[in-house]
Structure formats: structure tokens, C-alpha cells
C-alpha positions as CSV (number, residue, x, y, z in Angstrom):
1,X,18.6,-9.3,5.7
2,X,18.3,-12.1,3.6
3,X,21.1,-14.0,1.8
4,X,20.9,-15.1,-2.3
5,X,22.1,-18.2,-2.8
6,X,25.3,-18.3,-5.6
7,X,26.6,-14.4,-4.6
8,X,30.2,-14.3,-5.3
9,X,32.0,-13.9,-2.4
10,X,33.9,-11.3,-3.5
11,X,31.2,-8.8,-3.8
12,X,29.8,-7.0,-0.6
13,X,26.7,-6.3,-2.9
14,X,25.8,-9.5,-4.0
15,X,25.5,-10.3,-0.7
16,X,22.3,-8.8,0.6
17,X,19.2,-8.9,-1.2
18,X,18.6,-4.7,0.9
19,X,21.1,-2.8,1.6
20,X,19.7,1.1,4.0
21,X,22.4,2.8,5.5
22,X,24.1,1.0,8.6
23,X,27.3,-0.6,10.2
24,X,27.6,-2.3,6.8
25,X,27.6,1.0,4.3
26,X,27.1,4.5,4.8
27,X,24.4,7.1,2.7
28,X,27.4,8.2,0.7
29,X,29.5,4.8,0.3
30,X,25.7,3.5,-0.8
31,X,25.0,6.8,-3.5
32,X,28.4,6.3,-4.5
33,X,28.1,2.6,-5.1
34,X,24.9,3.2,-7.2
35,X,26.7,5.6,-8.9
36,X,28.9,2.9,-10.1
37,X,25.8,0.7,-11.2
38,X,27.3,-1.9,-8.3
39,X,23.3,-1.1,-6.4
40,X,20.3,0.5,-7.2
41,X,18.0,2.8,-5.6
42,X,14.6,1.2,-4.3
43,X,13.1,4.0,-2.5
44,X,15.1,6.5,-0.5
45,X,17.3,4.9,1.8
46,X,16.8,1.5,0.5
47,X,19.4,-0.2,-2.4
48,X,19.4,-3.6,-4.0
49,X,21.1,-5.3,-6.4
50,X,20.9,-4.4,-10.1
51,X,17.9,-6.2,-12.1
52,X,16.6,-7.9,-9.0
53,X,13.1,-8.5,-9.0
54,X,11.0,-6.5,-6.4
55,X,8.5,-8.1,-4.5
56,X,5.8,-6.7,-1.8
57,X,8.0,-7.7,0.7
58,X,11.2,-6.0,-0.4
59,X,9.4,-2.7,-1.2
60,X,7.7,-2.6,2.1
61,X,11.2,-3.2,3.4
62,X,12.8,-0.1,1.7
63,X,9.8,1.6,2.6
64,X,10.2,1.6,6.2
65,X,13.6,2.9,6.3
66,X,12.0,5.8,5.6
67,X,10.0,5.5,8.8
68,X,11.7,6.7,12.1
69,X,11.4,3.1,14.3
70,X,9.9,5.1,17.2
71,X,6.6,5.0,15.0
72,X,7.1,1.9,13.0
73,X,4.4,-0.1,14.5
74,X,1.9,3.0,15.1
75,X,1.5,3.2,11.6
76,X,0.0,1.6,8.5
77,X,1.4,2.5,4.8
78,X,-2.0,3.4,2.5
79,X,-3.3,4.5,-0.3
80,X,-0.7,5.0,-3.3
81,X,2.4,3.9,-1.0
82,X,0.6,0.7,-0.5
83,X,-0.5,0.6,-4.0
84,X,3.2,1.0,-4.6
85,X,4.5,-2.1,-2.1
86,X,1.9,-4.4,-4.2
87,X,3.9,-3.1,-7.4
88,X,0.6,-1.1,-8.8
89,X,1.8,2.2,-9.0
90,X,5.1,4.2,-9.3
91,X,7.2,5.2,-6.3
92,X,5.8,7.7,-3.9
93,X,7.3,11.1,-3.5
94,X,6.4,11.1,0.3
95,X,4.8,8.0,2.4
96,X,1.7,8.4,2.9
97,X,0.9,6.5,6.5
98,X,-2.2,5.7,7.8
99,X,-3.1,6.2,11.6
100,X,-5.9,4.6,13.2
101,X,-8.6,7.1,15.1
102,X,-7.9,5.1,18.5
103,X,-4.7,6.3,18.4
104,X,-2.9,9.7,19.6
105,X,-1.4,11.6,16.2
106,X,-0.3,14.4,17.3
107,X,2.7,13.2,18.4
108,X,3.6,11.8,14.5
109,X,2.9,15.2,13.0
110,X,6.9,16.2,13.0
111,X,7.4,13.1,10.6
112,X,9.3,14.1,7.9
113,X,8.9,13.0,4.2
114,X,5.2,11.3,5.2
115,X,2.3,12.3,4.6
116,X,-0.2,10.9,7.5
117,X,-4.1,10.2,7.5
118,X,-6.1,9.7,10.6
119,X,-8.4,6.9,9.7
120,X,-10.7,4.1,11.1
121,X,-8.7,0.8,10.5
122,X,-10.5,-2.5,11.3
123,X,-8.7,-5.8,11.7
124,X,-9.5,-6.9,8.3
125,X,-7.9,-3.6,6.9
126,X,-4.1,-4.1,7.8
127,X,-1.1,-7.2,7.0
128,X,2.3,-7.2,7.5
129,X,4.9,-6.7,4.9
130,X,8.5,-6.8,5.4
131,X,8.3,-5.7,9.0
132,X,5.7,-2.6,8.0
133,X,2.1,-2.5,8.5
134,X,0.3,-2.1,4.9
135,X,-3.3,-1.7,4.0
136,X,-4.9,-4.5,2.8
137,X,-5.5,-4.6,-0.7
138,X,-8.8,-4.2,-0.5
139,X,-8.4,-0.9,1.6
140,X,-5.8,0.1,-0.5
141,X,-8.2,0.1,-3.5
142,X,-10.7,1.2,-1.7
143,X,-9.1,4.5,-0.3
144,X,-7.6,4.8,-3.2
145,X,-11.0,5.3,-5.1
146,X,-12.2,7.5,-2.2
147,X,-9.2,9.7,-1.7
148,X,-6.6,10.2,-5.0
149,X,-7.6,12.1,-8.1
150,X,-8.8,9.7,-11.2
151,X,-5.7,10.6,-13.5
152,X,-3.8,8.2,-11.0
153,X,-6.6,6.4,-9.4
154,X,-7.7,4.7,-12.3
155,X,-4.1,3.3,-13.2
156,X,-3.0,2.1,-10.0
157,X,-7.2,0.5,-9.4
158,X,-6.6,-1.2,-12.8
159,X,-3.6,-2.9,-11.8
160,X,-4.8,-4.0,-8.5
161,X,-7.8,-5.8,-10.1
162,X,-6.2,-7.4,-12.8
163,X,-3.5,-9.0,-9.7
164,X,-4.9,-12.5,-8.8
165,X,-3.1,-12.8,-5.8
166,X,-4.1,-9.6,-4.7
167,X,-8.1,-10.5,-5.0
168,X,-9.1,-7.3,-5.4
169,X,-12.7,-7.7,-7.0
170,X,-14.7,-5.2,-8.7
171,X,-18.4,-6.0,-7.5
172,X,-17.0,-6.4,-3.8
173,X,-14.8,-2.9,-4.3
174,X,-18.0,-1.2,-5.5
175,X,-20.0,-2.6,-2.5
176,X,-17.7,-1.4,-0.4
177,X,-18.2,2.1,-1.4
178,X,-21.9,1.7,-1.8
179,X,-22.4,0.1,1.5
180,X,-21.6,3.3,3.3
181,X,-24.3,6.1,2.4
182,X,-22.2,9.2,4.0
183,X,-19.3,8.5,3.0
184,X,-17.3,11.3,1.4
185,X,-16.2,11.2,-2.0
186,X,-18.8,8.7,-2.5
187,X,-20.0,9.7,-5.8
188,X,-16.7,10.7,-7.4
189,X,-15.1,7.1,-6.4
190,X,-18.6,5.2,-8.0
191,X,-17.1,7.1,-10.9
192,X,-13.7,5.7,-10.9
193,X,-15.0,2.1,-11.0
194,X,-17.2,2.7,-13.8
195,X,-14.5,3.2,-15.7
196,X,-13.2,-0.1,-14.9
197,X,-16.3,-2.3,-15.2
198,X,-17.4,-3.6,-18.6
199,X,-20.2,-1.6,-20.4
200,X,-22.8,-3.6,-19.3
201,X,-21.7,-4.0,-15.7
202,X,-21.0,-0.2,-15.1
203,X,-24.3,0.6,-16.1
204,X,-26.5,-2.0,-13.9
205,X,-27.2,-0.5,-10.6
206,X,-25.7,-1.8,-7.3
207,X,-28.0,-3.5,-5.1
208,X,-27.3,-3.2,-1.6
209,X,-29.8,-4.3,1.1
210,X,-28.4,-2.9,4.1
211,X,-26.5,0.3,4.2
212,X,-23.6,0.5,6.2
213,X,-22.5,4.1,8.1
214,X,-18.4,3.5,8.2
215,X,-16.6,6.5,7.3
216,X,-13.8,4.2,6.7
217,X,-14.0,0.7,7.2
218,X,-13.5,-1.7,5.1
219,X,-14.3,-4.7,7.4
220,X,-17.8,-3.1,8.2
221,X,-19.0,-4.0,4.8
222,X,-17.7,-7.6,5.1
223,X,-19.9,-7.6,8.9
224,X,-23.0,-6.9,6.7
225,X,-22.6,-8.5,3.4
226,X,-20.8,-11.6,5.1
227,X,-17.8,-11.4,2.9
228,X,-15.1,-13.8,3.6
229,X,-12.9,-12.4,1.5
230,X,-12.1,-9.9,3.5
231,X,-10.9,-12.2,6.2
232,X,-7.7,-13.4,3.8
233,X,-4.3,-12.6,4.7
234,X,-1.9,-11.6,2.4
């Protein structure tokens, strides 16, 4: 774990920048601790110090303490959890983990607290956060526009467009779900983005010259519309 620089020396919880249960602190001494306002809860396991700002990186962090380290690396956080980590929505209830199609799953389906989601995941699709794989945040947005109900699509979409550094894009998001002719949800995720596009731009048509047939991948549409956006790394 990282230090901060200035902690007083005297304070075991000014120390760390994360604090999960360990040699360190146990589950009680760390409830009890928050209790006392000395720590606060960042997601389950995971505590940090009062007021601290969180970042991707820290959230992803806390995150995986919630994932048993026999399947750390066999799984990518998605959807609203990753919308989450990029500080767009509110913390999850459960995890919900992605798992690529090449990959056995039915040895992950006694993981508790998670939710998991057998998907096609490209290489464009996944960065590393704090020792956790995370959707990219174009395949956050997009699944999120696919998969989650409007009442907290919308929100969480907003927010991930209006992020610079996340360069989520409108026109490229809509592409990408208009690229893929059979994909589920198709219709009910153009929806979604019309909500988020100016008057004039949700009502002009997309124009897409060659379809794409990706259930789920978002790198497919930058194959065919030679987007290098897609290629960015977090």
C-alpha cells in the first residue's frame, strides 16, 4: 500500500492510504475504528482515511478485496461496478464481474457477493486498475446501455460522457451499438443515448456502412470503423 507523505507518526491510520483486513488490522479492530470516525468504509472490506479523495485506482483496489485471489486475474469488473471505479455511479450492492467466453465459468459460480456475466471481451475492452481487471470505459458505457435499466443507465452514461479523461464519446458509443445488427437490447439501448444527445443530434439517423455481428465486442466496431480510440489505455 502506498504511503502519504506528512502522516503523523503517531497514527496507524494516517499511515496507509487502504487499509482491508490483514496482519495489520482485523474486520472488527477495522468496523470498530470506523466506528470511531478514525477510517472510513470504501466498499466492503476496504477503509481509508476520512475525507480522502477517491480515485479509479483506490476504488478498484477496495473492490478487489471483495474478490477471492484464486479468481482475481480470471475476471474483469463491468458494467455498474466499473461505472463505479471511474467514480460514475454509487457503490455496488454486489460485484458484478465479467468473464470472457474462452474461459471455463463454472468453476466461479460459488463466488459470493458477485454477480458474474459470461461475455466476449476483446483486447481493447479491458485495463488494469489497482491490481483488478476493469472494463474499459467504452465497454463500460456500452454494456451499461445494453444491459442496466434506464432509471440508472442514464445517470451513470451521463457522467461517463461528460469525464474527459474517460473519452467516452457519444457518436462512437451510438456506433458501437448500431454497428452490431443482432445485438440484444439493441433498440432499448439506442433509446438510452437519445436521451443524452442534443435535440438535433438524437433525431438524425446513424449512418453506418458496414454492419458488424459482435454480440459483445467492443473492439469489433473499432476493426470496422478504424477507430483509434479504442486502442487508448487508461
Amino acid at each position: 500500500m502506498a504511503s502519504i507523505s506528512g502522516s503523523a507518526p503517531d497514527s496507524p491510520a494516517q499511515l496507509l492510504d487502504l487499509y482491508a483486513p490483514g496482519p495489520l488490522f482485523s474486520w472488527p479492530e477495522l468496523q470498530s475504528m470506523a466506528a470511531d470516525g478514525v477510517l472510513a468504509q470504501l466498499y466492503q472490506h476496504g477503509y481509508t482515511i476520512p475525507g480522502m479523495a477517491a480515485s479509479p485506482q483506490l476504488r478498484a483496489r477496495a473492490a478487489a478485496f471483495a474478490v477471492p485471489p484464486a479468481i482475481r486475474q480470471r475476471v474483469v469488473a463491468g458494467r455498474m461496478t466499473a461505472a463505479w471505479i471511474y467514480g460514475c455511479a454509487r457503490e455496488p450492492d454486489r460485484l458484478a464481474l465479467l468473464v470472457d467466453a474462452k474461459r471455463r465459468i463454472s468453476s466461479l459460480r460459488s463466488t459470493r457477493g458477485c454477480t458474474l456475466h459470461e461475455v466476449r471481451l476483446g483486447p481493447f475492452d479491458v485495463v488494469s486498475l489497482g491490481g483488478l481487471m476493469v472494463s474499459s470505459p467504452l465497454r463500460t458505457a456500452l454494456d451499461i446501455a445494453l444491459h442496466v435499466e434506464a432509471e440508472r443507465a442514464v445517470p451513470a452514461l451521463r457522467q461517463l460522457l461528460e469525464r474527459p479523461e474517460l473519452d467516452v464519446r457519444l457518436r462512437l458509443l451510438t456506433l458501437a451499438v448500431e454497428a452490431s445488427p443482432r445485438l440484444p437490447h439493441k433498440n432499448a439501448a439506442l433509446e438510452k443515448l437519445a436521451l443524452l444527445a442534443p435535440p438535433a443530434v438524437a433525431r438524425s439517423p446513424v449512418d453506418v456502412e458496414h454492419a458488424v455481428d459482435s454480440p459483445d465486442g467492443a473492439q469489433h466496431v473499432a476493426e470496422v470503423l478504424g477507430v483509434a480510440h479504442l486502442e487508448g489505455k487508461l
